[in-house]
GUKELUM-886436 format. One line per 2 residues: number of its first residue (from 1); their letters; for each residue z, x, y of N, C-alpha, C, CB. Coordinates in steps of 0.05 Angstrom, whole numbers. Glycine has a CB too. Layout:
BEGIN
NUM> a> Z,X,Y,Z,X,Y,Z,X,Y,Z,X,Y | ...
END
This chain:
BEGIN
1> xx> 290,-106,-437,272,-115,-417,278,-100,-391,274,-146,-412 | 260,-90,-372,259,-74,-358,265,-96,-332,234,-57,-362
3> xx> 272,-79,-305,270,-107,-284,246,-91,-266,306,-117,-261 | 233,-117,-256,211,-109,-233,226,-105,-208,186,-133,-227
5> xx> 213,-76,-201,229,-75,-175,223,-94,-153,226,-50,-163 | 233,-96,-130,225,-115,-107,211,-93,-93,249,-133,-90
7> xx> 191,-105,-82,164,-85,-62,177,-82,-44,132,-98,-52 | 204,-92,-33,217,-79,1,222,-56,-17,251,-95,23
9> xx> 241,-57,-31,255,-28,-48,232,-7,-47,263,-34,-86 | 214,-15,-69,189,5,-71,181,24,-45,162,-13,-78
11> xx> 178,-1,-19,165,15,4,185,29,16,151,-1,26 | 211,27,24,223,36,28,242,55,14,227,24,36
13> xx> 228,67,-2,244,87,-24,244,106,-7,231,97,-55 | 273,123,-14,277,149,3,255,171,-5,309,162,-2
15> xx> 240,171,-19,228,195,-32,191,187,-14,231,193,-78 | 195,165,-9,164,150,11,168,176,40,172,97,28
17> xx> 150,182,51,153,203,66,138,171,100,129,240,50 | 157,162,113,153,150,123,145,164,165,174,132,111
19> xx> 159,185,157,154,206,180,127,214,190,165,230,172 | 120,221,175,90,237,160,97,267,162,55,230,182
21> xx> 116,279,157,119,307,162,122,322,140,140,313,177 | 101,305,113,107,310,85,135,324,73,87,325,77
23> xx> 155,305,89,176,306,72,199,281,76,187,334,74 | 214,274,57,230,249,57,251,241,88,251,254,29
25> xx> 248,227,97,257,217,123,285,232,122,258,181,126 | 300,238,138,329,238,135,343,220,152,339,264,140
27> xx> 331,205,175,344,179,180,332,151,172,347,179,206 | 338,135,171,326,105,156,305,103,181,353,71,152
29> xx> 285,95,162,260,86,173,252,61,175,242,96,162 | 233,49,194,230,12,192,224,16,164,202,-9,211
31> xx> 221,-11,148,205,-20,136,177,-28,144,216,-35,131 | 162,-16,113,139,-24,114,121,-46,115,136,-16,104
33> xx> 107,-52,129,86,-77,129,81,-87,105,60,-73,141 | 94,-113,97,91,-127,69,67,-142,71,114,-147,60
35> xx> 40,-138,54,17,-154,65,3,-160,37,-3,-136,88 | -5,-190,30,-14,-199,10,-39,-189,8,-12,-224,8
37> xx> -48,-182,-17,-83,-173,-8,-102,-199,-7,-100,-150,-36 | -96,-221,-14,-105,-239,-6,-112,-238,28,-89,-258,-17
39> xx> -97,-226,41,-95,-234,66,-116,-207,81,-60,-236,75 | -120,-185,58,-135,-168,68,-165,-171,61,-126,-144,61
41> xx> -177,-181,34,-196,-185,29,-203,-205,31,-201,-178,14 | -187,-231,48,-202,-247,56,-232,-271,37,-209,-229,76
43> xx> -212,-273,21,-229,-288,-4,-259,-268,-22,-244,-318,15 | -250,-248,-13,-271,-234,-22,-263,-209,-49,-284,-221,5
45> xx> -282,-201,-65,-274,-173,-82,-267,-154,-64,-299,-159,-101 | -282,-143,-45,-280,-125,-39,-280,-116,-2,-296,-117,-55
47> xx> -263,-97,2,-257,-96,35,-262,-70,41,-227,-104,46 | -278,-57,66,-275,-26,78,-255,-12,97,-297,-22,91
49> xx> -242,-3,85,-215,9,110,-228,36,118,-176,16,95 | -231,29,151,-233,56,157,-206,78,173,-257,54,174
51> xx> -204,101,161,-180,114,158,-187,134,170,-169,119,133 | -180,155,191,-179,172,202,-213,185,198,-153,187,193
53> xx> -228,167,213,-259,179,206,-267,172,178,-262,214,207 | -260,170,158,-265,165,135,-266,135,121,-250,180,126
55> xx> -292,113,104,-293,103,96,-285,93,70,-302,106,102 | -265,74,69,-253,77,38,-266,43,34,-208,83,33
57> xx> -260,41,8,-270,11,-7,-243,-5,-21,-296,17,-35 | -230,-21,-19,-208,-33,-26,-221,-53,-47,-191,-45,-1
59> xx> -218,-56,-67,-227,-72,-94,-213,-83,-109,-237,-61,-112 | -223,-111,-114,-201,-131,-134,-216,-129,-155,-194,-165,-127
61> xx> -202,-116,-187,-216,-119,-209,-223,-145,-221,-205,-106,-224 | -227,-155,-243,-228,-178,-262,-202,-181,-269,-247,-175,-286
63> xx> -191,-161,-268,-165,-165,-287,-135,-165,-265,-165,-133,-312 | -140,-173,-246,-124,-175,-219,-114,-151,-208,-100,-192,-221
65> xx> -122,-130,-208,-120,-91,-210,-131,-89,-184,-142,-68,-237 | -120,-75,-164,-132,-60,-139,-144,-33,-138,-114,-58,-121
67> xx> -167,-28,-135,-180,-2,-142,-178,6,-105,-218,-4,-162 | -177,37,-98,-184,42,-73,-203,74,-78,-153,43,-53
69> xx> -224,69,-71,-238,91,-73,-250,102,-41,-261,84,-95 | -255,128,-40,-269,139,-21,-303,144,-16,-258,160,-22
END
């Protein structure tokens, strides 16, 4: 049996480029904003993030799956 990682671990993996200087931090970085998607879509399927000029669509499948398309 495999173990599920914990999502602090995940976000904070050294290999996450938390800088933005597309490459791995070399000093420790905050942690990332832990956020339920419940809390983003707001009882709904589906939410629009807008990202540097650009429109994306955040999606809850049937099958509890997050789709993010452009």
């Amino acid at each position: 049996m495999t173990a599920t990682p914990n999502a602090f671990a995940v976000l904070n993996h050294p290999s996450l480029d938390h800088a933005g200087g597309g490459r791995a931090a070399t000093e420790a970085a905050r942690p990332a904003p832990l956020l339920e998607s419940a809390e983003l879509l707001k009882g709904g399927k589906a939410v629009g993030i807008l990202h540097n000029g650009s429109l994306y669509r955040l999606q809850a499948t049937k099958l509890g799956k997050l789709i993010l398309t452009k």
